[in-house]
N, C-alpha and C positions, 0 to 999 in steps of 0.2 A: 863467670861472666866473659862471654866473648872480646877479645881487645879490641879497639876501631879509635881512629883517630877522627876528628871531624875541624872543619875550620867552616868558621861562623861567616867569615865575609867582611865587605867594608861597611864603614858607622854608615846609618840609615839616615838619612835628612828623608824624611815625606809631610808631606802637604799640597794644599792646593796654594801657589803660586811659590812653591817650593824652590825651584830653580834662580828664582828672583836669589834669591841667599845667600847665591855662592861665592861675590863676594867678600862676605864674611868666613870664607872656610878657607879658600886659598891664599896662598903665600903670596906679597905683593912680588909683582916682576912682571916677567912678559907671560903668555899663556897661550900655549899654539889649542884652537880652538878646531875641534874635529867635528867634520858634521857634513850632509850631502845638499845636492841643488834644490830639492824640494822642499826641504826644512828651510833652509833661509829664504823661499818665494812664499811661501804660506805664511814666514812672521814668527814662527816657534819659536826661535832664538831672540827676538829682538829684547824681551824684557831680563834676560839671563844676561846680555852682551849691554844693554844699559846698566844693568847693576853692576856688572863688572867695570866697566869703565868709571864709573861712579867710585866706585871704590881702590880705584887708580890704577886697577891693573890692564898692561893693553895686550891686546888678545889679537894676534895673528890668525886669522880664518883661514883653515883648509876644507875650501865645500867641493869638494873633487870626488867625493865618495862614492863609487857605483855599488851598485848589488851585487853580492858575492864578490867585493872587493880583490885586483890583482895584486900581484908583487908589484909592477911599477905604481899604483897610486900608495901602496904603502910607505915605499922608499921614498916619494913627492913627498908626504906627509912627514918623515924624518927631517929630510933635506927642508925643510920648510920649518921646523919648529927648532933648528940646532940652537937655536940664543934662549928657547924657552926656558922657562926655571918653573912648569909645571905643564898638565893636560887636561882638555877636558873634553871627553866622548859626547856629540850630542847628537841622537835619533835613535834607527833602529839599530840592528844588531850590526849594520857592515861596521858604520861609522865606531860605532863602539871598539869594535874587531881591531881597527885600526888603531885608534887611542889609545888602548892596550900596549901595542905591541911597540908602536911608536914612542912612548913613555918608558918604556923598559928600554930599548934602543939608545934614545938619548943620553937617559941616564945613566945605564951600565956602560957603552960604548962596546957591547958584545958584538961580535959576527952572527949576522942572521943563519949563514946555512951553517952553523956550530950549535945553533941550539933547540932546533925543529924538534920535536917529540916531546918526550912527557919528562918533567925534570932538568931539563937539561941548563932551563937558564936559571942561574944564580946570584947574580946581580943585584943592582938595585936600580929601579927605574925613578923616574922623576913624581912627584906628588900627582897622582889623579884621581880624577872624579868624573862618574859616568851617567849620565843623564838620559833616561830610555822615553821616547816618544810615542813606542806602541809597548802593548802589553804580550810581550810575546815569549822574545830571545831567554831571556833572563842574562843576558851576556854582562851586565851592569853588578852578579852580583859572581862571576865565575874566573877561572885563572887561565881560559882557553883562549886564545887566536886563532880562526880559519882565516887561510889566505889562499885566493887562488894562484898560481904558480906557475902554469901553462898548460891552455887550451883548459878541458875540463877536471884538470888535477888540483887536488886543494890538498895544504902541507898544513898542520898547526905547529904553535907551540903551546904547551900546558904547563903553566909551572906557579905556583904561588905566590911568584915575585911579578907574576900579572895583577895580582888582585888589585883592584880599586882601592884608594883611603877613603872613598864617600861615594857612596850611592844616592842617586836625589829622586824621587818619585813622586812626579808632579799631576794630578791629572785632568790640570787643563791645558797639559800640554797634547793629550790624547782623546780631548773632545772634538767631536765631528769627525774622528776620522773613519773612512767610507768604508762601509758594512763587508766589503770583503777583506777589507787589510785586517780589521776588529775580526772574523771570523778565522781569517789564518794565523794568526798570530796570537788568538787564545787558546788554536786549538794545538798548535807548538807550543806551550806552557805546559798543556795539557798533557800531553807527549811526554814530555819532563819529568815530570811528576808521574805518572802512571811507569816509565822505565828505569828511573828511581827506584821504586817500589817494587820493582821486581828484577833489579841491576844481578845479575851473577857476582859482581865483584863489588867491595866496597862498601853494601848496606849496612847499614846499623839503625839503632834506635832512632837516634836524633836523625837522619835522613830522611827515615818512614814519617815521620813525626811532620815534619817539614812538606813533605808530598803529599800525604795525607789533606793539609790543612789547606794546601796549596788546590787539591783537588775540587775539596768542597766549596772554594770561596770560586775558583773559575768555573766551576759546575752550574752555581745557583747565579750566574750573573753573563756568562758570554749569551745566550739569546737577549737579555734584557739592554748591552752594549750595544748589540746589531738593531734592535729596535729604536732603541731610544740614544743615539752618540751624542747626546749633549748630558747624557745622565753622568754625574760627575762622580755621585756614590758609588753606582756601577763600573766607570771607568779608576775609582781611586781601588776597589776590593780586586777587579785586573790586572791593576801594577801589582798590589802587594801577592796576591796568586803567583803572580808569573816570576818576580822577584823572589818569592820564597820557593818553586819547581826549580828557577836557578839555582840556588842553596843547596837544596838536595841533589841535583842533580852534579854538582861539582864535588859533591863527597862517596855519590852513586851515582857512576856510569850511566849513558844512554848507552843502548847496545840496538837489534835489529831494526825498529821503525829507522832510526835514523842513517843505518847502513844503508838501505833500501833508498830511504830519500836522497840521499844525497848524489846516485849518477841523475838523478831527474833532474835537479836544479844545474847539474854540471852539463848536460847534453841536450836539455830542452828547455832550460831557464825560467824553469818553476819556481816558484820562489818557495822560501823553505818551507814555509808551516804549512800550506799544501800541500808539499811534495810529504810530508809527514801523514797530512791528514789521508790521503790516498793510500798509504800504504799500511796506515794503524793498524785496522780492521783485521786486515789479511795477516800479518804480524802476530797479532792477539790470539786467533783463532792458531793457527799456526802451534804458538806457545802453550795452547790452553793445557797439557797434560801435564808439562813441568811449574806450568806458574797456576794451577786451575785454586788452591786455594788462597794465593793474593788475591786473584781477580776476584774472589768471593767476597773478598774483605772488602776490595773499595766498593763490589756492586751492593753491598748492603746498606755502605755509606751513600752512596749517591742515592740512592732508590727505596726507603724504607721495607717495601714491599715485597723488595726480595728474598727478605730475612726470612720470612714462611717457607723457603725454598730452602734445601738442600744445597752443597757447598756445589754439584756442579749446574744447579742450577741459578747460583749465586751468580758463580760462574758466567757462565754465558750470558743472564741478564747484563752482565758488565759488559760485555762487545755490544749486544745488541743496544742497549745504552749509549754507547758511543758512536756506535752507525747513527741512528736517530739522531743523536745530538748533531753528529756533522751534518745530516741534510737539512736540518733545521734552518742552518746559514744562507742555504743559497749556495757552495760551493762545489765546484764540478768532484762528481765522485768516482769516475774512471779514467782509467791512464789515458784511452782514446778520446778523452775531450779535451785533453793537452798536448795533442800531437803524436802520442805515443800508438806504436803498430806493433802488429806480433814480428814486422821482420825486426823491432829495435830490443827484441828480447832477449837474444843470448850478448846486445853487448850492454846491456843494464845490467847480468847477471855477474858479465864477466870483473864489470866495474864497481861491483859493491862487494865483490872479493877482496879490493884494494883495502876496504874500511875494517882493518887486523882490530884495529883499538876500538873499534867500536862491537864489532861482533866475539869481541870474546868476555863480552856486558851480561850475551843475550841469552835468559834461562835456557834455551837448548841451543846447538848447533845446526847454523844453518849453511849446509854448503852449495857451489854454486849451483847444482842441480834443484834443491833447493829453493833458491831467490828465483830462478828461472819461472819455477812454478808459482811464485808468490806473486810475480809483474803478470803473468797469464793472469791468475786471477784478479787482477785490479784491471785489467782492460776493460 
């Protein structure tokens, strides 16, 4: 039997009006409250911040959260919660990002630029619990922080003593939201779990297992989300997807889609599960000779159909599978409808050489000559 370690994650609280609860899970005191300007003008919060006050604890709000969060709104977020005695992440993945790393900070009273990379911090952070708005990040159930750091550079830390004590998965917190944010952001789950499942480093049983299930449940439900956002079955089977893609995905690396994604969101402020979905495709096809019998596995899963088909043409049904699926949404499916030109090619190529941790995930080697050709083809 192969050795592999696997770590499960934080206790799961879900339900619908799940976040109402959290009063009952944290420690009474102060509670620096993590979350952005859109969440608290929509009302997200308002019934999670009554409970809590209800239940005596008062919650300092930090709503400063931009997309793709910097170093100075992180360090606000510190300097804002020093009296807390816990945290609580609530939205998408920035705010989360932040809550994370801000909770470890406090707590531990480690130096930030001492503990950047993978392992580094050891500490112990303050009690948190992370609350996801959209079905996407899975960052609610992982031990990563991205922080941008200057201009289009993003630095993390990765270390276990990130993890959440509670996850809460509510999803009426994720009803009505507008059919592109629900299409980019399942199909970033999506991603997850599909690079999971074919991680270079790190897979094991329980990982597949986890992506696998994560696959099927966001498979048979993101067109039914985009159709119908007040379907609450649909949006509760998206959190649990995308929350179990984070699962796998923190025990099995992503590797190239999200190399790839990541100079777009840094240099044309794509947002991420986009910048994912644009680049899957070409990725997949890319990978198909070293990962060609994974891909066969999930396309048989996804697609019964398949199964009459031979393992490379299991294969490929599984990209082409996944092209369809993405235009199904509505979502721009070339680099050129995000701004992207062929002169912005050799510096997308030269910027996803930066992503070491990520691309040494990805069933083959991609080098920069490589990515160059893989942003040509998404144009």
């Amino acid at each position: 039997m192969k050795a592999y370690e696997f770590h499960y994650g934080p206790t799961l609280i879900a339900g619908s009006g799940a976040a109402s609860r959290l009063g009952e899970t944290l420690p009474t005191g102060r509670c620096l409250f993590v979350t952005d300007a859109t969440v608290r003008k929509l009302g997200l919060a308002d019934a999670a911040l009554d409970a809590l006050g209800q239940a005596g604890i008062e919650c300092m709000i930090f709503d400063a959260v931009e997309a793709d969060p910097s170093l100075e709104t992180l360090l606000a977020a510190v300097a804002a919660g020093r009296a807390a005695s816990s945290v609580i992440g609530f939205g998408g993945g920035s705010p989360m990002d932040v809550a994370k790393l801000a909770a470890y900070l406090i707590g531990s009273g480690d130096v930030l630029d001492e503990i950047w990379g993978v392992g580094k911090a050891k500490g112990q952070g303050l009690p948190l619990a992370l609350v996801p708005t959209t079905a996407g990040t899975g960052s609610e159930a992982t031990s990563v922080s991205v922080i941008t750091t200057g201009g289009s550079t993003k630095n993390a830390v990765n270390s276990v003593a990130l993890l959440a004590d509670w996850a809460v998965l509510d999803a009426d917190l994720t009803a009505g939201l507008p059919r592109e944010v629900t299409a980019a952001t399942g199909l970033d789950a999506m991603v997850h779990a599909i690079e999971a499942y074919t991680s270079a480093r790190r897979k094991n049983p329980l990982s597949d297992f986890m992506a696998r299930e994560a696959l099927r449940l966001l498979s048979a439900n993101l067109e039914r989300a985009c159709e119908r956002p007040d379907d609450l079955e649909a949006r509760g089977s998206m959190l649990l997807g995308a929350h179990l893609a984070g699962i796998a995905f923190e025990n099995a690396p992503v590797a190239g889609v999200h190399a790839l994604a990541y100079p777009l969101g840094g240099h044309f402020h794509v947002p991420h599960g986009l910048s994912n979905s644009l680049m899957l495709c070409h990725v997949l096809s890319y990978n198909m000779q070293a990962a060609m019998p994974l891909y066969a596995e999930l396309g048989a899963m996804l697609d019964p159909a398949l199964g009459l088909l031979g393992t490379q043409g299991q294969a490929q049904g599984f990209v082409e599978y996944m092209a369809r699926l993405a235009r199904s949404t509505g979502l721009p499916q070339c680099l050129s409808e995000v701004g992207v030109t062929a002169g912005h090619l050799d510096l997308l190529a030269s910027e996803a050489m930066k992503q070491e941790r990520l691309l040494v995930n990805n069933p083959c080697p991609i080098s920069e000559a490589d990515a160059r050709r893989l942003y040509e083809a998404a144009l």
